[in-house]
BADREN-353078 format. One record per residue (C-alpha): residue in three letters; x, y, z. Coordinates in steps of 0.001 Angstrom, whole numbers. Layout:
<pts>
residu=Ala x=X y=Y z=Z
...
</pts>
This chain:
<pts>
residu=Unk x=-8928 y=15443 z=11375
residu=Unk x=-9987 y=12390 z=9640
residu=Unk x=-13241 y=11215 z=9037
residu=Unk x=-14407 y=8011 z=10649
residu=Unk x=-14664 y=5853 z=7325
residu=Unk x=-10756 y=7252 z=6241
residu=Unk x=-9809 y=5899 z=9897
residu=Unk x=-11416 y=2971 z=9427
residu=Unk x=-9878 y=1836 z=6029
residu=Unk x=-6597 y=2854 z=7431
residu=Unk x=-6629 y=746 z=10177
residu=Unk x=-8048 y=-2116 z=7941
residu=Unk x=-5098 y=-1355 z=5679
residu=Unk x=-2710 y=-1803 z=9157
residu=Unk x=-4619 y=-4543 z=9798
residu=Unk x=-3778 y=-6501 z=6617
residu=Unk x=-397 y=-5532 z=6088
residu=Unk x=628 y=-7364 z=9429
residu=Unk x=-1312 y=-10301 z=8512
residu=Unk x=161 y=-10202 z=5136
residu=Unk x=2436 y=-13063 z=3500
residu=Unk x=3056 y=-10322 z=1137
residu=Unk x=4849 y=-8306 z=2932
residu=Unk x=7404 y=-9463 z=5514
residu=Unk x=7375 y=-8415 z=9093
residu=Unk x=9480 y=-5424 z=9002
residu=Unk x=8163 y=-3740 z=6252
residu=Unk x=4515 y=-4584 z=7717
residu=Unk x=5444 y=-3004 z=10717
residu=Unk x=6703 y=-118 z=9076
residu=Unk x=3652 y=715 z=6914
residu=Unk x=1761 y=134 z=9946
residu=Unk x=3375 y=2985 z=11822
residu=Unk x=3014 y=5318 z=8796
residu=Unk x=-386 y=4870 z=9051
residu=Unk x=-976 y=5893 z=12723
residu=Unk x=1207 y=8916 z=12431
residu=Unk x=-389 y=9743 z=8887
residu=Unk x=-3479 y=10144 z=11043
residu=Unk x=-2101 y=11947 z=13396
residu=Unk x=-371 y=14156 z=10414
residu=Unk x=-1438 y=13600 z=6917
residu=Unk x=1586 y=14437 z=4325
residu=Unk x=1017 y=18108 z=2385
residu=Unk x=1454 y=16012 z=-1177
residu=Unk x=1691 y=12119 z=-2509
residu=Unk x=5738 y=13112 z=-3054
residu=Unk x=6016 y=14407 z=353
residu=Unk x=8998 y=11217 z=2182
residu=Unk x=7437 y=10027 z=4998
residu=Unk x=9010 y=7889 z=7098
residu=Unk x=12869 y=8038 z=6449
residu=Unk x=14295 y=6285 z=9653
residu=Unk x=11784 y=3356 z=10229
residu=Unk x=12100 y=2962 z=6648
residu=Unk x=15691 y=2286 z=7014
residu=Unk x=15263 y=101 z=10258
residu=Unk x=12389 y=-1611 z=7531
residu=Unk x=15630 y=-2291 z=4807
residu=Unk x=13730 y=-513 z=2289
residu=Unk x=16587 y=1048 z=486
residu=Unk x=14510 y=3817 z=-1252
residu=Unk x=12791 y=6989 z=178
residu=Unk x=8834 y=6282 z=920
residu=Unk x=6074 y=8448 z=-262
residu=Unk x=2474 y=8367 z=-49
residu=Unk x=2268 y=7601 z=-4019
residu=Unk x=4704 y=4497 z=-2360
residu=Unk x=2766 y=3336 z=-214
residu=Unk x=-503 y=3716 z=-1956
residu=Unk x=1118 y=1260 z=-4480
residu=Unk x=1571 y=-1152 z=-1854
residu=Unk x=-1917 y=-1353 z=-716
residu=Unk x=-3661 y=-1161 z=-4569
residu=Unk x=-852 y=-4025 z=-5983
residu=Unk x=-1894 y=-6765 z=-3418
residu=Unk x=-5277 y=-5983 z=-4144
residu=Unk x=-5116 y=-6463 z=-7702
residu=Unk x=-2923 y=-9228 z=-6988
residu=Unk x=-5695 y=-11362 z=-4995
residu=Unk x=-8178 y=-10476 z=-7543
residu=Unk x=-10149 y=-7370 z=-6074
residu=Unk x=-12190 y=-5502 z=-8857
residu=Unk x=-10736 y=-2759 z=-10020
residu=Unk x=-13703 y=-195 z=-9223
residu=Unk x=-13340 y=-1117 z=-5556
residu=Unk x=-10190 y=-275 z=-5345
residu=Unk x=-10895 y=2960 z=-7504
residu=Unk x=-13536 y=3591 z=-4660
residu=Unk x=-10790 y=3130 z=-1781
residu=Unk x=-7958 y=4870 z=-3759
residu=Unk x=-10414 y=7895 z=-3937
residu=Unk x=-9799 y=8064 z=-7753
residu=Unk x=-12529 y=9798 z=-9882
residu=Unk x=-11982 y=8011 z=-12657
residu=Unk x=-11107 y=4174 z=-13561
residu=Unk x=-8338 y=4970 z=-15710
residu=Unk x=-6335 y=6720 z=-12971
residu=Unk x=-6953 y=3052 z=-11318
residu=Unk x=-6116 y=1332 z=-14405
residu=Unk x=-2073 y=2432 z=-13972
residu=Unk x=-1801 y=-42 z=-11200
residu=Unk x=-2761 y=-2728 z=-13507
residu=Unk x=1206 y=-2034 z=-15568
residu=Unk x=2592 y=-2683 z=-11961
residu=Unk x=856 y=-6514 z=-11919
residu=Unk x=1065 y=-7183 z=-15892
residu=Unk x=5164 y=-7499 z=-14439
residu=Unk x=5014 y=-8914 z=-11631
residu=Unk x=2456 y=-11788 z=-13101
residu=Unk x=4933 y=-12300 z=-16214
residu=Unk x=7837 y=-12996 z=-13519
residu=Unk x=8633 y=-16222 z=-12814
residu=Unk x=7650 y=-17622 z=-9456
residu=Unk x=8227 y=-20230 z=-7223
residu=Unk x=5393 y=-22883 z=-6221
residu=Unk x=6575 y=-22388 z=-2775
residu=Unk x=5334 y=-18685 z=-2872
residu=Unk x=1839 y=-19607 z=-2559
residu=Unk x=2734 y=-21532 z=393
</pts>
């Protein structure tokens, strides 16, 4: 069982991946569902796939893991400018460094060209 404040940022996390411009509407979907049955069933480790078919209904090409999907809620964060020690606080990480890896992950996306229309 899950305790109420776990349940809660879950469902925020649901939440925002819907309303999302990040994400489009089958992978938001898809992410959302993992969450409800990760309640329902957390995975025994971050490797553990979870997922497989409404991944591949989702068009996302490579197996999903927790570790995955973590990713995909600290990028956006870092992304929109959330501080890094809340998101070390939501992540559950003891210490900032662990955090600090997810900064690599937005040093290349930043660097990559983008289109004006993005922000749209």
């Amino acid at each position: 069982m899950r305790d109420a404040e776990t349940e809660s940022l879950l469902s925020a996390f649901g939440e925002y991946l819907l309303r999302s411009r990040i994400a489009d509407e089958k992978h938001a979907r898809f992410c959302v569902g993992w969450v409800r049955r990760f309640l329902a069933r957390p995975p025994a480790a971050p490797t553990e796939t979870v997922g497989e078919p409404d991944a591949s209904k989702a068009g996302i090409p490579k197996p999903v893991t927790v570790h995955t999907l973590r990713h995909s809620f600290a990028t956006p964060l870092l992304l929109n400018g959330v501080d890094i020690r809340q998101i070390q606080e939501l992540l559950g990480h003891r210490n900032v460094e662990t955090t600090m890896i997810y900064t690599h992950v937005v040093k290349d996306l930043r660097s990559a060209p983008r289109s004006p229309l993005d922000a749209l």
